[in-house]
N, C-alpha and C positions, 0 to 999 in steps of 0.2 A: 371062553368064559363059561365057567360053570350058571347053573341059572340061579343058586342063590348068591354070588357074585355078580349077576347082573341084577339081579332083587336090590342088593343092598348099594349097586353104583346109581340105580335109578333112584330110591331113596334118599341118598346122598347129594342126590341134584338136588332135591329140594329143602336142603338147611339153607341157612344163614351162615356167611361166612365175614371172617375180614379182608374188605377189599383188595386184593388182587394178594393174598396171602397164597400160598403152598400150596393148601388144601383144598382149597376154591380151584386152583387151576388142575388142580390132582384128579378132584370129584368130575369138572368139567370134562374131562377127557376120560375120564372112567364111561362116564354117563355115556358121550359119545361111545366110544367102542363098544358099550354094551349094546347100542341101539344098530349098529352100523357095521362093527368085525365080530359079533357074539362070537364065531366061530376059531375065533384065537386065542390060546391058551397061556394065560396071564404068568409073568414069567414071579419066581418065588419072593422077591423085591414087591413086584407089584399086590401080590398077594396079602404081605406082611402088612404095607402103607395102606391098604385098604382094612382092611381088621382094626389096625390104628385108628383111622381114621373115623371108624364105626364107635370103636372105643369115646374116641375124644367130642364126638356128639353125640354121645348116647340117650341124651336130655332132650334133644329135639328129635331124635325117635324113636322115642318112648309111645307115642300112639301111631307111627308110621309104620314100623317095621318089625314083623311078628316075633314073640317073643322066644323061640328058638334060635333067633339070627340072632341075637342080643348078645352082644360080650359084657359079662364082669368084672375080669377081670382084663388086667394091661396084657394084649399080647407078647410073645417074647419072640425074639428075632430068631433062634438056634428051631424052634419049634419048625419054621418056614424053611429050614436050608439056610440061611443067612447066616455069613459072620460076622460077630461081631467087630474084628479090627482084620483086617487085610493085613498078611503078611509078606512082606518083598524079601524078595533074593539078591543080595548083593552081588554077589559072584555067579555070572550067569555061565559058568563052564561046570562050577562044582557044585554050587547048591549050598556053598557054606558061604557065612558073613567074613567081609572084607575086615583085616586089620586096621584096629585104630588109625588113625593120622599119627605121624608121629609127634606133632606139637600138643597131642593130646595125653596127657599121663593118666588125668582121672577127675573123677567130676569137683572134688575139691580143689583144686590146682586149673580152676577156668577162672581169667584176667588177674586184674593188680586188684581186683576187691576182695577175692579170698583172702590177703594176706592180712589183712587190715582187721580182723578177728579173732 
């Protein structure tokens, strides 16, 4: 962890959250690993969730946390390496998508209620 990523998981320890929410057990374990593996290089997921998370309290530290570290705006996921949607390989020999089923012809012609319109 870099040290203004442990600045801002330490920070983070000290909001207020919703009991046993996401972000409570997120900042928890931040907080730890900043105190206990500083020396482990936060993988780009963890990176992104933390910025968020800086984001989404930015009201309660507003006098905690110098006004450099401070996001404005909503981080973006593409920024951090992240993709947005994970894409699968149907065909894992070719790399191409597998053909329809064949009881499938098309998205209008799914059950006896398309006919009914």
């Amino acid at each position: 962890m870099t040290k203004t990523e442990r600045l801002k998981a330490h920070h983070l320890n000290l909001c207020r959250f919703l009991r046993d929410s996401w972000e409570e057990r997120f900042c928890h374990n931040m907080a730890w690993c900043a105190e206990h593996a500083a020396s482990k290089p936060l993988t780009p997921r963890q990176k992104y969730a933390l910025d968020m998370v800086v984001y989404r309290f930015r009201r309660q530290l507003a006098g905690r946390l110098p006004d450099e570290l401070m996001l404005d705006t909503l981080p973006i996921k593409s920024d951090y390496g992240v993709q947005e949607k994970v894409e699968t390989v149907n065909d894992l020999f070719t790399g191409e998508a597998s053909p329809p089923h064949p009881t499938e012809t098309g998205p209008a012609d799914r059950g006896p209620q398309s006919k009914l319109i």
